[in-house]
Structures are given as C-alpha cells and as structure tokens.
Backbone bond lengths (Angstrom), bond angles and torsions (degrees), N, CA, C in turn:
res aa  C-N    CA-C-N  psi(-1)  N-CA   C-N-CA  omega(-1)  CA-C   N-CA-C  phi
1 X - - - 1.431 - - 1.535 110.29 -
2 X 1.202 118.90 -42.98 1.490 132.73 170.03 1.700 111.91 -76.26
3 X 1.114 138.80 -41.62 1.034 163.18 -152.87 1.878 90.85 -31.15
4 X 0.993 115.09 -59.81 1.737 128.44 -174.38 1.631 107.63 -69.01
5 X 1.916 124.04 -14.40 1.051 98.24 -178.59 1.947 101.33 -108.48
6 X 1.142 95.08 7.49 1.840 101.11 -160.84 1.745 77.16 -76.05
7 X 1.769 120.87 -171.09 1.262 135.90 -169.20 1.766 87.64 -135.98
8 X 1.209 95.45 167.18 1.448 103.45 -169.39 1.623 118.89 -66.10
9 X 1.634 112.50 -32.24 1.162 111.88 176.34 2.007 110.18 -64.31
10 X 1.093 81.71 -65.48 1.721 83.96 163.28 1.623 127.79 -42.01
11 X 1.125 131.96 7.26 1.222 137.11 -177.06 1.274 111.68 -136.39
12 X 1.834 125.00 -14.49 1.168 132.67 151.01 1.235 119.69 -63.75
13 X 2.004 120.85 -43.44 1.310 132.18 176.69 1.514 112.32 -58.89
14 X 1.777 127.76 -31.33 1.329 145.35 -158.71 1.634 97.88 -72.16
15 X 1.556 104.44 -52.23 1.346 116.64 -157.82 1.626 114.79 -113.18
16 X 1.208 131.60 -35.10 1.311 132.48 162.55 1.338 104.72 -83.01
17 X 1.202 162.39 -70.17 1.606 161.84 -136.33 1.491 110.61 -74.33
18 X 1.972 107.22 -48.21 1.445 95.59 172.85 1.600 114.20 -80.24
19 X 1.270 107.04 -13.28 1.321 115.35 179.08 1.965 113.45 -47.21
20 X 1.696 99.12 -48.43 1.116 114.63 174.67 1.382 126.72 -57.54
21 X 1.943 96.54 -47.99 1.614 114.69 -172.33 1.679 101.32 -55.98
22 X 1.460 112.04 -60.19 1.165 101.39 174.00 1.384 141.14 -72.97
23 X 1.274 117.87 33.40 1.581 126.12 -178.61 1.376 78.88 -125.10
24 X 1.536 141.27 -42.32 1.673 102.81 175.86 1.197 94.59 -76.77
25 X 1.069 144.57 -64.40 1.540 126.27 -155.18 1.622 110.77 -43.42
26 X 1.762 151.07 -24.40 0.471 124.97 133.90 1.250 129.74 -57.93
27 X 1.430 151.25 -47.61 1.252 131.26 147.13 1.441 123.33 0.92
28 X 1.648 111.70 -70.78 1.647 105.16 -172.51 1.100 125.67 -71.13
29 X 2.002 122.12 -10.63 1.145 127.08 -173.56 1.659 107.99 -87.94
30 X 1.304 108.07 -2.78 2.166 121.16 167.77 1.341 89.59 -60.58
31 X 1.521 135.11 -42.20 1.234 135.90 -150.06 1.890 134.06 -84.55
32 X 1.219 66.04 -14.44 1.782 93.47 172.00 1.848 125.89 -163.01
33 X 1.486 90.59 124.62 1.169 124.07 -161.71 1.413 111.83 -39.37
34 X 1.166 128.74 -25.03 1.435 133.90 -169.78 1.390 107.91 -111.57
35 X 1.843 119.00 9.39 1.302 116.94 162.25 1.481 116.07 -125.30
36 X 1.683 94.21 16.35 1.661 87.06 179.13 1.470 143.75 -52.88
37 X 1.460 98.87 -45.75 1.336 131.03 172.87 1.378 105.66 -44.06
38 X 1.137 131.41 -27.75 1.774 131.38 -162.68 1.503 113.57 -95.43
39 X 1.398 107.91 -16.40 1.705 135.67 -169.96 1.658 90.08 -63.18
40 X 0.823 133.31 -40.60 1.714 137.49 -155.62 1.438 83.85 -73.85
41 X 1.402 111.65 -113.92 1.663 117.91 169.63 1.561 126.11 -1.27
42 X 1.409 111.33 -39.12 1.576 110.43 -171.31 1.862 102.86 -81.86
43 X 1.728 99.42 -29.92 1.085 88.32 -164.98 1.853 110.22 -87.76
44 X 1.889 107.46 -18.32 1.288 127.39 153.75 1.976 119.60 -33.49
45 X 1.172 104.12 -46.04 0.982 121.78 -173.64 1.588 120.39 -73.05
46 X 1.772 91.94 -51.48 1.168 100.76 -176.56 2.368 122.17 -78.47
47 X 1.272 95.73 -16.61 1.412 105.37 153.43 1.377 120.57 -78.83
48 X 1.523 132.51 16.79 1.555 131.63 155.25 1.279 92.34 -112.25
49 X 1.202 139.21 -70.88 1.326 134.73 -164.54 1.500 119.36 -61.28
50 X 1.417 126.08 -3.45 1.493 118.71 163.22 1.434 120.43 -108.85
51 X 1.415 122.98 -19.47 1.563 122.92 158.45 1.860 103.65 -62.06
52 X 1.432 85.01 -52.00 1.960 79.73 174.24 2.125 104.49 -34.29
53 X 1.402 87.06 -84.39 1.476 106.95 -157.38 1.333 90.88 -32.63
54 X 1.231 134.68 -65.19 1.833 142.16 -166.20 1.650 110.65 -52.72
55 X 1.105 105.36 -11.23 1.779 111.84 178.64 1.732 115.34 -122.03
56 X 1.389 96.72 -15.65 1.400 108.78 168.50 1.751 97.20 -85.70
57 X 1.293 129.55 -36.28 1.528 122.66 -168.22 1.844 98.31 -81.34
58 X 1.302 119.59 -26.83 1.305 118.70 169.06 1.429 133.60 -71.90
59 X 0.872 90.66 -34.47 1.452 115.62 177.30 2.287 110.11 -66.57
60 X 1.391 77.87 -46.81 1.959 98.45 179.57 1.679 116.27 -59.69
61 X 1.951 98.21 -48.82 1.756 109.79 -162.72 1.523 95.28 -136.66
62 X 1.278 129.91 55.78 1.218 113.63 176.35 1.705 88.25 -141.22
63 X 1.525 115.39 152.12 1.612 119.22 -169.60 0.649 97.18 -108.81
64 X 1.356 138.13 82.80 1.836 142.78 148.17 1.594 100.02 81.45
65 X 1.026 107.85 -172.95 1.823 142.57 -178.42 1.448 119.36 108.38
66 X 1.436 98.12 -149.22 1.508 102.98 174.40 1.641 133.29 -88.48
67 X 1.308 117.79 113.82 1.153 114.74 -170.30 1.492 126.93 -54.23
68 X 0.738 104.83 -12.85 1.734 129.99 164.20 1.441 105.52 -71.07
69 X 1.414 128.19 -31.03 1.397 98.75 160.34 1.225 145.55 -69.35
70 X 1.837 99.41 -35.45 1.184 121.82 -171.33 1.951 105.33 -82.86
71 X 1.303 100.08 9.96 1.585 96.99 174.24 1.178 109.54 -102.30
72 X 1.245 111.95 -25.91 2.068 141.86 177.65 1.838 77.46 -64.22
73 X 0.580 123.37 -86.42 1.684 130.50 -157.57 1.275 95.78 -39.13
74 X 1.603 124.47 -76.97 1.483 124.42 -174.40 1.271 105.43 -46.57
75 X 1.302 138.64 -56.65 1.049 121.68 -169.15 1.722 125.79 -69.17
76 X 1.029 115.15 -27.50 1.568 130.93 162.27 1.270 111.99 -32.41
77 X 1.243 98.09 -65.74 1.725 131.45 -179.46 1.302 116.14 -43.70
78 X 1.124 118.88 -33.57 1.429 137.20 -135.01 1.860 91.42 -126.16
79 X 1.186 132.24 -44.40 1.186 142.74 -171.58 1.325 100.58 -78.63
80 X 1.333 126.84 -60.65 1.058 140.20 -168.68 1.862 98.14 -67.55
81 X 0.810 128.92 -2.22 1.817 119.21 -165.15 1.529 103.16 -125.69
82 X 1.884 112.78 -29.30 1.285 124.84 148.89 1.169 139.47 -59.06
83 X 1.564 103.50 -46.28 1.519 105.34 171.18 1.260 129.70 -68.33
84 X 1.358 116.62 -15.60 1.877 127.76 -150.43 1.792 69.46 -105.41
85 X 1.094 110.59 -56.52 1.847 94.23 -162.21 1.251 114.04 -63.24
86 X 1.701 119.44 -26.18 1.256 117.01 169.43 1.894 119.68 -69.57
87 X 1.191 103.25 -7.32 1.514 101.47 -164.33 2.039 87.21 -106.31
88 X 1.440 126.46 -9.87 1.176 104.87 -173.09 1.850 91.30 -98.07
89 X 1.379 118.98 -43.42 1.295 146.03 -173.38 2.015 118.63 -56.36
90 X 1.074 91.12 -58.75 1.546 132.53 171.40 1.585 80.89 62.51
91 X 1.719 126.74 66.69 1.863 111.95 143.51 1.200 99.91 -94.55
92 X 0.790 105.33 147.81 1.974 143.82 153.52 1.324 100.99 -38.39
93 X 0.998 137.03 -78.69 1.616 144.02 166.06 2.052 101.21 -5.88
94 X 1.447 92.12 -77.64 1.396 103.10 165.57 1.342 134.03 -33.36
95 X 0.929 116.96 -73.06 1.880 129.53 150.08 1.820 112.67 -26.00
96 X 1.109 87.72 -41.55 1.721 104.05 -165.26 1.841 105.04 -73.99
97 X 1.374 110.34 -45.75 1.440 127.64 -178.90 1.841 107.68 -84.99
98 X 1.608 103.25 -29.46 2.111 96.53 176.15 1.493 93.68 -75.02
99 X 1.714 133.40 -59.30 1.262 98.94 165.79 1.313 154.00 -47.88
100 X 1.389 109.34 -28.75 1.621 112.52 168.51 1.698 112.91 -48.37
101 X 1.921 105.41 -46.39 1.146 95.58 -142.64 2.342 94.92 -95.87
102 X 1.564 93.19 10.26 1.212 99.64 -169.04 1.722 101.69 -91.57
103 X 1.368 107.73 -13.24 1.572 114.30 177.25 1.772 119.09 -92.02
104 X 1.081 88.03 -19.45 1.268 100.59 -176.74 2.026 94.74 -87.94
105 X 0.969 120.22 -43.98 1.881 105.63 171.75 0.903 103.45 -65.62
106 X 1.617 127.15 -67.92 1.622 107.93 -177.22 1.097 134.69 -53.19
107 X 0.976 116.82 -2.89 1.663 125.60 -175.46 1.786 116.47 -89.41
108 X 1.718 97.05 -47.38 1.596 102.99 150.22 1.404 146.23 -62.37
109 X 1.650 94.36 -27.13 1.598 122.49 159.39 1.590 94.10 -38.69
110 X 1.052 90.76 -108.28 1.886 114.04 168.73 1.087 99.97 -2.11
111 X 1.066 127.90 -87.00 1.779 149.21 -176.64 1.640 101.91 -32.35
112 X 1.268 114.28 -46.64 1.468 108.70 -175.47 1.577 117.56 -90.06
113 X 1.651 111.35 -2.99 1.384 108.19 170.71 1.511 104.89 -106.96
114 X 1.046 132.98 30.64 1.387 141.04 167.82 1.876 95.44 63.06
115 X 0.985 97.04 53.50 2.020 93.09 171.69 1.876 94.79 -87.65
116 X 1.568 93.64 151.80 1.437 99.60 -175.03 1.943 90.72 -78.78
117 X 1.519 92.30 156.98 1.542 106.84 -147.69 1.815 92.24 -80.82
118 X 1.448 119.93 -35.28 1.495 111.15 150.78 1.233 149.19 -66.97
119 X 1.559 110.11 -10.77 1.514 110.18 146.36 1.195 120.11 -70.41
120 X 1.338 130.80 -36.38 1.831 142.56 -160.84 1.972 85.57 -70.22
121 X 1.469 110.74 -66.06 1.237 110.47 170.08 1.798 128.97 -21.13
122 X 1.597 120.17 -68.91 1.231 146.60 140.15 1.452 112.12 -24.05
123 X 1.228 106.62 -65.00 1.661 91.47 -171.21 1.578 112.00 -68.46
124 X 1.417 120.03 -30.22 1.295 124.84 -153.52 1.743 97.29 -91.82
125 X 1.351 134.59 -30.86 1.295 146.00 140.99 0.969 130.48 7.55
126 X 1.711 93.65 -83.17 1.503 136.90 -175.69 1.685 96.80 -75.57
127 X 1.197 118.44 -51.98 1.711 108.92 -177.78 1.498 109.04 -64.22
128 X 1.387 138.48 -15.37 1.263 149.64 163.43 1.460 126.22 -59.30
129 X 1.379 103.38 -51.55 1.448 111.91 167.34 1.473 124.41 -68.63
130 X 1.304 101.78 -31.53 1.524 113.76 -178.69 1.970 103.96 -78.54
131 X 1.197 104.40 -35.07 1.715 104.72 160.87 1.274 98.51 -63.85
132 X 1.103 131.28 -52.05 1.823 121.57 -153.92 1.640 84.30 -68.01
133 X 1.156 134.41 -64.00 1.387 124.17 -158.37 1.595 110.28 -64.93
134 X 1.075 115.93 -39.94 1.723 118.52 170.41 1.568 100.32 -49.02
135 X 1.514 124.30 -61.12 1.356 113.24 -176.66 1.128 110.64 -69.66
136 X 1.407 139.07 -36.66 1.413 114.29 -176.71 1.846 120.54 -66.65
C-alpha cells in the first residue's frame, strides 16, 4: 500500500533484511527443542522474502542489462546459502528450496547460451528425477 511512497533503501530493508532476519531465526529455532517445529515455515518464508529482497535491491541500484543476469545472481545466492545449510542442518525444506533455486540458474544458464528451450526443459527433467531417486 505504501510501496510507492517508501525510497529505495527502505524497500531493500522491507524485503531483503527481514528476509535474512528470518532465515536466522529459523536457524536458531534448530537449536532448541521447543522451537523446532517453527524452523520449516521460517525457513519457508524466508526463501520468498530473500530472492524478493535480491531482485527488489536490483531492480532499485543496478544500471540496466539483462535480466537474466540478475536472476543468475539471485539464484546463485540463494543455492549456495541453501545448500551449505542443508548439508550442515540436513531439513528437507532445505533440499527442497537448493533445488528450486538450483533450476532456476540452470535454466537461465541455458537460456543465456541460446540452448533450444526443449532441450533446457529435458535436461533439467531428467537431472530432477535423478535427484528424486538419489533422495529417495
């Protein structure tokens, strides 16, 4: 509702910062037993609200180009901060969000070397199932 009168720094703090706060706060709730249950959701939450914030801060201070980079970036970002927590953490949630955010780079990868858009499809598929069967 405000969104048009806030300034750009203020709309980076809205959407990237709590984005952050709440990915440790799920973090600290791994840490005690009577806040475990909340870890799912915080960290649910916190994989919309930090691709947000990272495309809302691009979108604010970045001088033009291809939007395909700045999705390459978020998603990098985002894989890389998922996966390491899933590999110290080991939730499912986690796993669940480094793949989301690991299809979404390769997919722009692809996208930015001109791969035909039904191979990118195919390959990314097939690397899915072969995760689903590794995790199961």
């Amino acid at each position: 509702m405000y969104w048009g009168d806030i300034g750009s720094a203020a709309r980076v703090i809205v959407t990237l910062s709590v984005g952050l706060v709440v990915f440790i706060m799920g973090l600290v709730c791994l840490y005690d037993n009577r806040y475990e249950k909340s870890a799912t959701p915080l960290f649910l939450l916190a994989s919309l609200l930090q691709p947000t914030g990272i495309l809302v801060m691009l979108k604010e201070y970045s001088s033009g180009g291809d939007v395909r980079h700045g999705l390459i970036f978020m998603a990098t970002y985002m894989l890389i901060q998922q996966a390491a927590t899933f590999w110290a953490k080991r939730r499912t949630v986690l796993a669940f969000s480094a793949i989301l955010f690991g299809c979404i780079l390769f997919a722009n990868l692809f996208d930015l070397l001109v791969m035909n858009e039904k191979l990118i499809g195919t390959v990314i598929g097939i690397s899915l199932i072969c995760i689903a069967y590794a995790l199961n």
